[in-house]
C-alpha positions as CSV (number, residue, x, y, z in Angstrom):
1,X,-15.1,11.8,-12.5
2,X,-11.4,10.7,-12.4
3,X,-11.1,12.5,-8.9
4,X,-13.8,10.5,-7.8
5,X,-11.9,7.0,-9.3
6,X,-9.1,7.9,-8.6
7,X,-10.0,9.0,-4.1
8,X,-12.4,5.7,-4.3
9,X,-9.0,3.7,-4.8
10,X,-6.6,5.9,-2.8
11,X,-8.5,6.3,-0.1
12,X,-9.2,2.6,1.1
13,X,-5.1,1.8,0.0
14,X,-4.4,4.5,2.5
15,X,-6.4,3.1,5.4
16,X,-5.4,-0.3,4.6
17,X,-1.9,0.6,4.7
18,X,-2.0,2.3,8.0
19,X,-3.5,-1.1,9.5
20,X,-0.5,-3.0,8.1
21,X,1.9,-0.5,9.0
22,X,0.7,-1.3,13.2
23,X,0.5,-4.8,12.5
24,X,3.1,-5.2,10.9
25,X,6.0,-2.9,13.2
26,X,3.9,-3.9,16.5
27,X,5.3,-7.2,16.0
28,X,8.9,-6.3,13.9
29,X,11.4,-4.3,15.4
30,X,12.9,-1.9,12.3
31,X,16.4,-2.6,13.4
32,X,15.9,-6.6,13.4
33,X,15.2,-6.7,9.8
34,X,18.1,-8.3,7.2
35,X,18.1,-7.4,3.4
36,X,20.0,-10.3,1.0
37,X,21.9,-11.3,4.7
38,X,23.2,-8.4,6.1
39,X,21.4,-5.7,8.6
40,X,19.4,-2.4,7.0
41,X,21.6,0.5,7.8
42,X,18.9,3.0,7.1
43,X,16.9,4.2,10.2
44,X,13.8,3.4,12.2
45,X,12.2,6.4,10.5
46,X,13.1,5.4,6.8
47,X,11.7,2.1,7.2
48,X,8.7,2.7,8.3
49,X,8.1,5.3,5.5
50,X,9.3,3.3,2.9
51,X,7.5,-0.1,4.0
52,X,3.7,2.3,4.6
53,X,4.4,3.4,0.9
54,X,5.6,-0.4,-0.3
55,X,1.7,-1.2,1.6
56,X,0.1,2.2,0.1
57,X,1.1,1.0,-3.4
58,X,0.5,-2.4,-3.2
59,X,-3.0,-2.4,-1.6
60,X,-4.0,0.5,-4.7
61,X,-2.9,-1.8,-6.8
62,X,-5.5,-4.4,-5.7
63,X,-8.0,-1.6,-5.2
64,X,-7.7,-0.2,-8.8
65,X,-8.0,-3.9,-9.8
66,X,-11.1,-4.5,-8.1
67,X,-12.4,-1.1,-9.3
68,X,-11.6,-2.0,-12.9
69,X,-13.2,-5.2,-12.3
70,X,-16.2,-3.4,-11.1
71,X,-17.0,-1.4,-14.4
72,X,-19.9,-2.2,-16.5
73,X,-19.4,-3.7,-20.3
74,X,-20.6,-0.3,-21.6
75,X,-17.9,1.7,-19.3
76,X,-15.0,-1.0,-20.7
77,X,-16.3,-0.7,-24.3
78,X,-16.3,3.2,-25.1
C-alpha cells in the first residue's frame, strides 16, 4: 500500500517537473543565471539536474500534501 502512495505522489512530481524543466531552460539560458550577484560557475549539465530535482522535490511536496489532504477521517484517525 505504501508503494502505491508513495508512486501516486512521485509519479505526477516527476511529470510535472519535466514540464518545468522545458519551460523553464526554453526560455533561460543556464549560463545567464546569477546566485547572491555573481555568475554560477557550475555547468550547463549541473544546473539543469540540480534545478529538475529542486522541481521534482517541490512539486512532491505539493502532491504528498494534496494526497494527505485527500485521506478519509477514519485513514487520519487509526
Amino acid at each position: 500500500m505504501l508503494h502505491k502512495r508513495l508512486m501516486c505522489v512521485l509519479w505526477p512530481a516527476f511529470l510535472a517537473a519535466c514540464v518545468l524543466e522545458a519551460l523553464v531552460f526554453a526560455l533561460i539560458d543556464p549560463q545567464d543565471l546569477h546566485w547572491l550577484g555573481q555568475e554560477l560557475s557550475a555547468s550547463r549539465e549541473t544546473i539543469y539536474t540540480v534545478a529538475f530535482f529542486a522541481f521534482w522535490l517541490i512539486a512532491a511536496a505539493g502532491s504528498a500534501l494534496t494526497a494527505q489532504l485527500a485521506k478519509s477521517a477514519d485513514e487520519v484517525n487509526r
